[in-house]
C-alpha positions as CSV (number, residue, x, y, z in Angstrom):
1,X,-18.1,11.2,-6.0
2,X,-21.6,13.1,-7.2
3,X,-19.8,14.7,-10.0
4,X,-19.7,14.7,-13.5
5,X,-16.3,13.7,-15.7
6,X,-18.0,15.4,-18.9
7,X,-15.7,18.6,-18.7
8,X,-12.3,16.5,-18.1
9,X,-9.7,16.0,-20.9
10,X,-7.7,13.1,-21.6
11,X,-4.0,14.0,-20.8
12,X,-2.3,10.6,-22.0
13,X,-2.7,6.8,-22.1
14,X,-0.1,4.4,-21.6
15,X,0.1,0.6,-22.2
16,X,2.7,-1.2,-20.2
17,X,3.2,-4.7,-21.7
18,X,3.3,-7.9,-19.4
19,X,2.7,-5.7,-16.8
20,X,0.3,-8.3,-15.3
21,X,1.1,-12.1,-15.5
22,X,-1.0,-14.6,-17.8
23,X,-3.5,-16.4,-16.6
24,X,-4.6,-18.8,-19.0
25,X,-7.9,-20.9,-17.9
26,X,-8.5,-22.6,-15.6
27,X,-7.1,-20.6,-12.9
28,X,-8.1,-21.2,-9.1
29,X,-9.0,-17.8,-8.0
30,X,-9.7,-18.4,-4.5
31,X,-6.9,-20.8,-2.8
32,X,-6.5,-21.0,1.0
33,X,-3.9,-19.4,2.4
34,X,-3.3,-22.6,4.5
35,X,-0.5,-25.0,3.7
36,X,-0.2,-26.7,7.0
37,X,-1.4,-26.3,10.5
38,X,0.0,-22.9,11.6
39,X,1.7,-22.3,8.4
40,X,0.1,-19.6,5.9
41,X,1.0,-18.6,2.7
42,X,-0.2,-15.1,0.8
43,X,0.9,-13.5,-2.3
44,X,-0.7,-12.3,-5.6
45,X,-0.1,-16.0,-7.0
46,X,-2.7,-17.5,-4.6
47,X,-5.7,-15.3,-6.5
48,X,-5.3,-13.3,-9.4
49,X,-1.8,-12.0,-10.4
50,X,-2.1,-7.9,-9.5
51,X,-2.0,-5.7,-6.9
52,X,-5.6,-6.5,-5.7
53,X,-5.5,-10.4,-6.1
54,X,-2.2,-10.1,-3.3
55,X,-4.6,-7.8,-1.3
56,X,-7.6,-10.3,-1.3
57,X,-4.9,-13.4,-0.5
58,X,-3.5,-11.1,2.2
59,X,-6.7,-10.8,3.6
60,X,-8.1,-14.0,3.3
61,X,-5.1,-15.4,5.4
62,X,-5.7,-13.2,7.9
63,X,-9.0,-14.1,8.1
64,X,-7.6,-18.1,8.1
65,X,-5.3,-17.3,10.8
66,X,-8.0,-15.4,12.7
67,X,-10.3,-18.7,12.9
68,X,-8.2,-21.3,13.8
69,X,-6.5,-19.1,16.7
70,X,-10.5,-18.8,17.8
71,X,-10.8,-22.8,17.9
C-alpha cells in the first residue's frame, strides 16, 4: 500500500489450535471439480483445507462448468 509498517505496534497474537485441518503428504492440491458429466463438486477438501483452498475449488468449478457448457 506504499507505506511503511515501521511505526505500528503489536496489539496481540493469538494461536487458534486445529484451526486448519492436517494435511499430511501427499496431498492432491488441484482436483477437478468434476465428478460426472454435469455434476460438480467444490469445497475446501478438493484443494487445500482453508478459507482460500474452498475459494480456488469454487473457482476452478466454475471455470469447469464454464467449458463444457461452451462445447
Amino acid at each position: 500500500y506504499g507505506t511503511g509498517t515501521d511505526g505500528w505496534t503489536l496489539l496481540a497474537v493469538r494461536s487458534v489450535e486445529d484451526a486448519l485441518p492436517a494435511m499430511p503428504p501427499p496431498q492432491p492440491l488441484t482436483r477437478t471439480t468434476r465428478v460426472a458429466p454435469g455434476r460438480y463438486v467444490c469445497g475446501d477438501h478438493r484443494a487445500t483445507g482453508s478459507v482460500q483452498g474452498a475459494l480456488a475449488s469454487g473457482a476452478r468449478a466454475a471455470r469447469e462448468v464454464l467449458s463444457d457448457l461452451r462445447g
